[in-house]
C-alpha positions, 0 to 999 in steps of 0.5 A: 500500500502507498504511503499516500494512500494509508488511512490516518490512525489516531492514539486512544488519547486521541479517540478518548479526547474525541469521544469526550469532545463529541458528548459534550457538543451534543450536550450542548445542541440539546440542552438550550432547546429545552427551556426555549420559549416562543411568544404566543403573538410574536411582533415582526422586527422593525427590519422585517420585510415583506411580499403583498400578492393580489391575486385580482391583479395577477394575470399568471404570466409566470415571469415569476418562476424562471427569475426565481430559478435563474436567481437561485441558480434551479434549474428547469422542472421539464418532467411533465412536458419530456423536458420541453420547457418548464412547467412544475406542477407544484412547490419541489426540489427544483421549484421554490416558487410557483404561480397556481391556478384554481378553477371553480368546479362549476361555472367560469371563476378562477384564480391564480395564487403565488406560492412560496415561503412564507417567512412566518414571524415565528416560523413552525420549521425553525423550531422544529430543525434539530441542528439549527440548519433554518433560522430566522435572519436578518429583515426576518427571512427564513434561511437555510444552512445546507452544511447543518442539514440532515435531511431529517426533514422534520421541518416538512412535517412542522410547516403548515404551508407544506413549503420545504421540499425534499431532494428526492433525486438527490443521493445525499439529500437536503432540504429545498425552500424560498429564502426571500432572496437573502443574498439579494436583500442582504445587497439591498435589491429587492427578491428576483419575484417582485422585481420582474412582475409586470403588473404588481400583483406581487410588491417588496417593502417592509411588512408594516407599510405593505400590510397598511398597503393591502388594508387600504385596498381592501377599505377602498373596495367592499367585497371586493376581497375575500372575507375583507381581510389581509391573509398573513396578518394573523395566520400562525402568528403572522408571516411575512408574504401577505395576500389578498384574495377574490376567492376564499384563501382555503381555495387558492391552498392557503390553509385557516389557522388560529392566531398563534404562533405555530412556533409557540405550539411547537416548542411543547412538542421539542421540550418534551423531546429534547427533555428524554433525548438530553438524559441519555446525552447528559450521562454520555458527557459526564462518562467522557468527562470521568473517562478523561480524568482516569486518563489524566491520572493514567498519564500521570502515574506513568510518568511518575513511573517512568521517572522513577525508573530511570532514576534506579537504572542511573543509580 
């Protein structure tokens, strides 16, 4: 065998010290999720930005979609046309946001929804990853960090909006979801969506001035919009992409929820976990710690021991 080529061994210090390391980085990524609280209502932060779609104004040309692919470098859902051109049916691992249509069962109504992340204030996902790989980030975009990601896909299950998407192709796969652009907003460009729709059926801005934005819209036109209301100002705490709808919102795939933030609720299902998980973890840590004790005094004897000897072999 090649030098080059032979594996890289370690001593049993080595291992003991590793094993020592690992208990107690994973006490510590368990632990602090125990006593993690989460407002019943959150408050959007002061930077918090925003998405206000109108579906009376959306007309479904779809520029939309490739400049969110384009941006986030995804490349083209062919699977339904044999790879002609790009037509996802819905939200996956090649599509972060889509334009749907919904058609009434009876009769000629339709209307088109935008579907993306919707950046909750508290997100459900957030709470729910293990290793931290989604958080909240600046202007309160819902980020992914692919280097945490386990693909446990815990997050798919929390969300209530059924955003993350898994990579099912992938053979080491992650997890797939609109990040509001970050990259962009972090250059204080607006997300690739907003700035190529031509008729401002979707606008960027701070979540205070669009949700007034959309209010005023409902005021200046009774009945116009469903139930008279902004969907996102409440829904699960309230998120960040807001709507307004000709149609009932369960209809366009927006799901009726409380006011509470899903986080909140979440975080009693993770304490519980977390607090049997960080038993077993605790013990792991305190025997890596005893374990490197009895190594220390190990080492210790046999230097002791050592120096005696060569004292005696010198005399």
């Amino acid at each position: 065998m090649s030098p080059a080529i032979i594996p890289h061994q370690i001593s049993r210090r080595q291992a003991l010290l590793g094993i020592v390391g690992l208990g107690g980085t994973i006490t510590g990524l368990a632990v602090p999720a125990v006593g993690s609280e989460h407002p019943e209502h959150p408050v959007a932060a002061p930077d918090a930005v925003s998405m206000l779609y109108d579906n009376t104004i959306c007309t479904g040309c779809k520029a939309c979609m490739p400049a969110c692919n384009e941006a986030n470098g995804l490349p083209p859902d062919t699977l339904q046309t044999g790879g002609l051109w790009d037509m996802p049916a819905d939200l996956n691992s090649k599509t972060k946001n889509i334009i749907k249509l919904y058609k009434e069962p009876e009769g000629p109504g339709f209307a088109y929804v935008k579907r993306q992340c919707m950046h909750c204030l508290d997100p459900a996902c957030v709470t729910g990853c293990p290793f931290g790989s989604l958080k909240k980030s600046d202007f309160g975009a819902v980020t992914w960090n692919s280097s945490l990601c386990i693909g446990c896909r815990y997050c798919e299950v929390a969300c209530p909006f059924d955003v993350p998407k898994f990579e099912w192709d992938k053979w080491n796969p992650k997890i797939v979801k609109c990040e509001f652009c970050y990259d962009r907003l972090q250059k204080n460009e607006q997300p690739a969506c907003t700035a190529v729709c031509p008729t401002g059926a979707v606008i960027f801005g701070k979540r205070t001035d669009l949700l007034a934005k959309g209010k005023e819209r409902v005021a200046a036109a009774p009945g116009k919009y469903f139930e008279n209301r902004v969907y996102g100002e409440h829904e699960a705490g309230g998120t960040q992409v807001l709507y307004l709808s000709n149609v009932a919102f369960s209809k366009i795939g927006l799901p009726t929820l409380g006011s509470t933030s899903l986080g909140h609720y979440a975080t009693k299902v993770t304490a519980v976990i977390y607090k049997w998980l960080s038993g077993p973890i605790l013990v792991a840590g305190l025997l890596g710690v005893v374990i490197k004790k009895n190594w220390n005094r190990h080492e210790a004897e046999s230097a002791a021991h050592e120096k005696e000897t060569g004292l005696r072999e010198q005399l």
